[in-house]
C-alpha positions in Angstrom: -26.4 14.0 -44.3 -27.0 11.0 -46.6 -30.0 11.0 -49.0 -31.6 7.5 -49.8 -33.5 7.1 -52.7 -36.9 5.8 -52.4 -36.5 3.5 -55.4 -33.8 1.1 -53.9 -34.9 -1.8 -51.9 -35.2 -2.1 -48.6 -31.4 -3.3 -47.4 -31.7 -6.9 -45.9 -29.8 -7.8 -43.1 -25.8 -8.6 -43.3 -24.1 -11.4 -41.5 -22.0 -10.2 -38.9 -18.8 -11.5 -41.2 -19.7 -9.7 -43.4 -20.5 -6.4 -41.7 -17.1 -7.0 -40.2 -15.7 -6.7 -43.4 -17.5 -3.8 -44.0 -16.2 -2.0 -41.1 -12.6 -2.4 -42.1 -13.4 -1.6 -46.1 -14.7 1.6 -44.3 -11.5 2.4 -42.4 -9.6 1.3 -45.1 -11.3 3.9 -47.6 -10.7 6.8 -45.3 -6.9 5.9 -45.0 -6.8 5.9 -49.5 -8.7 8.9 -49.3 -6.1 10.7 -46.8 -3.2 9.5 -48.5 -4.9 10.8 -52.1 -5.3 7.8 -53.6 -8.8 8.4 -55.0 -8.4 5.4 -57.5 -8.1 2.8 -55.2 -10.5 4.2 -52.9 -13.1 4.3 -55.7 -12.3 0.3 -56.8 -12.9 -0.6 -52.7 -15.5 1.4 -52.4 -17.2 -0.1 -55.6 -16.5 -3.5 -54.0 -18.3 -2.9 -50.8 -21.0 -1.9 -52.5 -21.4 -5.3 -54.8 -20.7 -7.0 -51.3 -23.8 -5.1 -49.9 -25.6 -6.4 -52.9 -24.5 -9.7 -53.8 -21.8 -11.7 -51.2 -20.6 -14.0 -53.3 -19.5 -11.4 -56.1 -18.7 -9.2 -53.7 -16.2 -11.4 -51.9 -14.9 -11.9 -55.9 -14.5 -8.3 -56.4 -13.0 -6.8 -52.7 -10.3 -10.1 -53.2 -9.4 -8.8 -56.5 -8.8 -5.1 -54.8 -7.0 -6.7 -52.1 -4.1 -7.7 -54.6 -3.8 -4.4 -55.8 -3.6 -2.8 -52.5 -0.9 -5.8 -50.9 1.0 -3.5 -53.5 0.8 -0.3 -52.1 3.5 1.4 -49.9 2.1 4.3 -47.5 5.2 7.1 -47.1 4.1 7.1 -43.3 5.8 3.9 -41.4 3.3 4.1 -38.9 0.4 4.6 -41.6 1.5 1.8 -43.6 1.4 -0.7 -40.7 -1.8 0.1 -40.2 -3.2 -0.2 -43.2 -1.5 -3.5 -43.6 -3.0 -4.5 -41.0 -6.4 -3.6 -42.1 -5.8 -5.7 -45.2 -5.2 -8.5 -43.6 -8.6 -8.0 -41.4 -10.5 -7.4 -44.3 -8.6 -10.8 -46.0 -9.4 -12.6 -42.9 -13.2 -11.8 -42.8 -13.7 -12.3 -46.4 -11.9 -15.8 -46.2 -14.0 -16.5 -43.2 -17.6 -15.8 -44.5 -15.9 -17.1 -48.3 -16.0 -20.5 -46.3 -19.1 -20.1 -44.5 -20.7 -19.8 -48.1 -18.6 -22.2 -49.5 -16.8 -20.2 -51.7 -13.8 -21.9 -51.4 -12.1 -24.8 -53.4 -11.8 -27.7 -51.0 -7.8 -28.9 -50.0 
């Protein structure tokens, strides 16, 4: 079981993008871990933890993970479609609360 340390602060509540987003950085992490990819899963799970934190940066840091794991090839067909797709979920709900923020240059 998880130990919390009495010295952080209370965790304030998440928009539901973002807890979304979460959820997939989750799934994704397990499927890094199972394929032994310890590095990648360490830069995610770094991200997700500055998203916790700090949105704005966070969004910065997942989206420059994200470009490093577009890059990846899973030896399992079946694996790797999934995880492509939970790349593009994670993209999709960082884009979305990146707008509701007002992260993003206007076209």
């Amino acid at each position: 079981m998880r130990r919390h340390s009495r010295s952080s602060s209370p965790p304030t509540e998440l928009h539901p993008t973002t807890v979304k987003a979460l959820a997939a950085t989750a799934r994704l992490l397990a499927m890094l871990k199972e394929h032994n990819m310890d590095r990648h899963a360490a830069a995610l799970r770094m991200a997700g933890k500055r998203l916790q934190v700090d949105e704005a940066a966070g969004i910065m840091a997942m989206r420059q993970v994200l470009r490093r794991l577009r890059s990846l090839r899973l030896d399992d067909e079946s694996d790797h479609k999934i995880f492509q797709g939970l790349v593009g979920q994670l993209q999709k709900e960082l884009d979305d609360r990146a707008e509701q923020l007002e992260l993003l240059p206007k076209n």
